[in-house]
C-alpha positions as CSV (number, residue, x, y, z in Angstrom):
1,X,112.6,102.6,90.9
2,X,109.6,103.0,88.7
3,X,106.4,101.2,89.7
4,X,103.4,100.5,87.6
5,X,100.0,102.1,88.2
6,X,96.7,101.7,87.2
7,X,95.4,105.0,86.2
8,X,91.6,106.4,85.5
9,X,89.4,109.5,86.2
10,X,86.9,110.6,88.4
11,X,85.4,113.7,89.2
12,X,87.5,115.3,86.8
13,X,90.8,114.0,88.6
14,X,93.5,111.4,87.9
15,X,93.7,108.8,90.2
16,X,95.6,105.6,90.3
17,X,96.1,102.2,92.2
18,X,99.5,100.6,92.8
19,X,99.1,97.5,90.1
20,X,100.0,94.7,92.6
21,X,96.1,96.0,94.2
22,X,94.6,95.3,91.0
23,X,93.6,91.8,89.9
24,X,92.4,92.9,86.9
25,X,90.3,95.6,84.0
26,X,87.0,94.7,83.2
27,X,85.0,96.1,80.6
28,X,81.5,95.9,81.9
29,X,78.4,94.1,80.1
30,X,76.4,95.8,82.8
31,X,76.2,96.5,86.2
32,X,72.9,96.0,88.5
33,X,71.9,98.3,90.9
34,X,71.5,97.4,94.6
35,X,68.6,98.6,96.3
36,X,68.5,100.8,99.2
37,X,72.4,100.7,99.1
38,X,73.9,103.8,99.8
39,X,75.1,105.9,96.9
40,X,78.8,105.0,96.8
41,X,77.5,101.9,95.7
42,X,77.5,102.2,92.2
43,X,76.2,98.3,91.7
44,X,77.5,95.0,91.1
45,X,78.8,93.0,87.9
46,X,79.6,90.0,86.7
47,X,83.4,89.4,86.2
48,X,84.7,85.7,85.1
49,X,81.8,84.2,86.8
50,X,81.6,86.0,90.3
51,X,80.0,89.1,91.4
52,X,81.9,91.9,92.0
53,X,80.5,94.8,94.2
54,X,81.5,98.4,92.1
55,X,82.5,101.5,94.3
56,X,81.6,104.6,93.0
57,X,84.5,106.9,93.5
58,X,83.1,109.7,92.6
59,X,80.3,109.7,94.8
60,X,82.6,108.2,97.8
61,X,85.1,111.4,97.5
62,X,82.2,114.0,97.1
63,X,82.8,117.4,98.4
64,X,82.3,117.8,101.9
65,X,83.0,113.7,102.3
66,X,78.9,113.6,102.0
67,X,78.1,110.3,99.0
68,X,74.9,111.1,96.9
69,X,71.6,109.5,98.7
70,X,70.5,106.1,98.4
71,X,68.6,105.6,95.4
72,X,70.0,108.4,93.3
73,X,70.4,108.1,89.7
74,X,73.5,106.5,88.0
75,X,75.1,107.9,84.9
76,X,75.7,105.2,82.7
77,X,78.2,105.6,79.4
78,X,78.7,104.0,76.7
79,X,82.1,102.4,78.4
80,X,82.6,101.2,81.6
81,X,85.2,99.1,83.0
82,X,85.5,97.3,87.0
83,X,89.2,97.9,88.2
84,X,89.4,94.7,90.2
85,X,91.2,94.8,93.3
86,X,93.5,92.2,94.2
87,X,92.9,89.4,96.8
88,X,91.8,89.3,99.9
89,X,90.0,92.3,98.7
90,X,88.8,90.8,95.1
91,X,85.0,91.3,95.8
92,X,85.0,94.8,95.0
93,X,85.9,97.1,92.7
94,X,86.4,100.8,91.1
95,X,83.6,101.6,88.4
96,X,85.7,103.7,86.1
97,X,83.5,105.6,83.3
98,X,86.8,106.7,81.3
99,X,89.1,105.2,79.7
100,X,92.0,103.0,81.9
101,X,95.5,103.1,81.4
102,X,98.8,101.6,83.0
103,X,101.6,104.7,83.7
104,X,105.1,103.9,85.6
105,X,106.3,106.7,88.5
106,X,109.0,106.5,90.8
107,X,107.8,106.9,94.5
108,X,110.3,108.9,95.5
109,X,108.9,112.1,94.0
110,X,106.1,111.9,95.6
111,X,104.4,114.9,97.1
112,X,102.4,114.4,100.6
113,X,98.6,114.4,100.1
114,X,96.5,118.0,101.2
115,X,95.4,117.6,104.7
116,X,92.0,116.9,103.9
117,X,92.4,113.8,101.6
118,X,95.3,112.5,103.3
119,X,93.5,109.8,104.7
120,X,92.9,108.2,101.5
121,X,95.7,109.4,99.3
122,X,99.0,107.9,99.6
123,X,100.8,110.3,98.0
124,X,100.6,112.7,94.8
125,X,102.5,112.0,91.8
126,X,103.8,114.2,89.3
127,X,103.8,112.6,86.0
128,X,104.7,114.7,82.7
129,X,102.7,117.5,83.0
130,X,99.8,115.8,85.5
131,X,99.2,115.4,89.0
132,X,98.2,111.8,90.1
133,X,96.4,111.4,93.2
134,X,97.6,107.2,94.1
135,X,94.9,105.9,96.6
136,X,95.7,104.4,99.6
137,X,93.8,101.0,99.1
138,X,93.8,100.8,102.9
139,X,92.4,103.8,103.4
140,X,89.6,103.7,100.6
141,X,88.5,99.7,101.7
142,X,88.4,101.8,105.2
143,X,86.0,104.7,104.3
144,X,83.8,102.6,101.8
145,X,83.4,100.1,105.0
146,X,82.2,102.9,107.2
147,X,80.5,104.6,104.4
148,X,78.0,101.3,103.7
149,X,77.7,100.6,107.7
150,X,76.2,104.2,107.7
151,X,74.1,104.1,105.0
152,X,72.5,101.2,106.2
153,X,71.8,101.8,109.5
154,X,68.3,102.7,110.5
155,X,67.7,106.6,110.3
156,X,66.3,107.3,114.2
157,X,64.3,110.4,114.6
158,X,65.5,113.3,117.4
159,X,63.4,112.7,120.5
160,X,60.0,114.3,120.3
161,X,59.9,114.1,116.2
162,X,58.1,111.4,114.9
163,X,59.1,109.6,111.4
């Protein structure tokens, strides 16, 4: 059985969200920063009326699992859109600075996730002549949870350093 998927890029990869996670694609007017919010937190926008908070994916699956510092710099394009997850979960969302598409893939050739990302990949998908890396929403809610309770707890300095 073939099931729908949202697809997009970031960090020059293809990733993708099982469509019955999504709510909806946004295209974005604009999307405020937060201050002191740690870098995977790309900003928030207005979609229909309420405020969604964006989750920079790129910065939340940096190499070595390390987000950019708070503060840092956005890139901003021309095009953005807000991949809006689905309820319970419909206060946040994926800022996607590509284009976003809808592809179908049957499950069962699915390849297992590489060690290190298997805690937020569900799978990898071969379709046509690309890999697809489909998140595990889970998973992602789970690190971008434990990513902001990090970032925004108070840096303490090692005993006999002052700050």
């Amino acid at each position: 059985m073939q099931d729908s998927i949202i697809t997009f890029e970031a960090r020059s990869e293809w990733f993708g969200l099982a469509a019955r996670d999504v709510q909806e694609v946004a295209r974005l007017r604009g999307v405020r920063p937060v201050p002191c919010a740690p870098g995977v937190i790309a900003g928030l926008a207005e979609v229909h009326g309420r405020i969604v908070t964006l989750i920079d994916l790129a910065r939340l699956m940096a190499p070595g699992g390390e987000p950019a510092a708070r503060g840092a710099a956005r890139e901003r394009s021309g095009d953005e859109y807000g991949v809006v997850l689905a309820p319970p979960r419909d206060h946040l969302g994926i800022l996607v600075r590509s284009g976003v598409d809808v592809s179908a893939a049957a499950t069962e050739d699915a390849e297992p996730p590489p060690g290190e990302a298997s805690g937020w990949l569900q799978a990898r998908l071969p379709i046509g002549d690309r890999l697809l890396n489909l998140l595990s929403l889970p998973a992602l809610v789970a690190r971008v949870e434990d990513t902001i309770r990090k970032g925004f707890r108070p840096e303490t300095a090692a005993p006999g350093e002052e700050r």
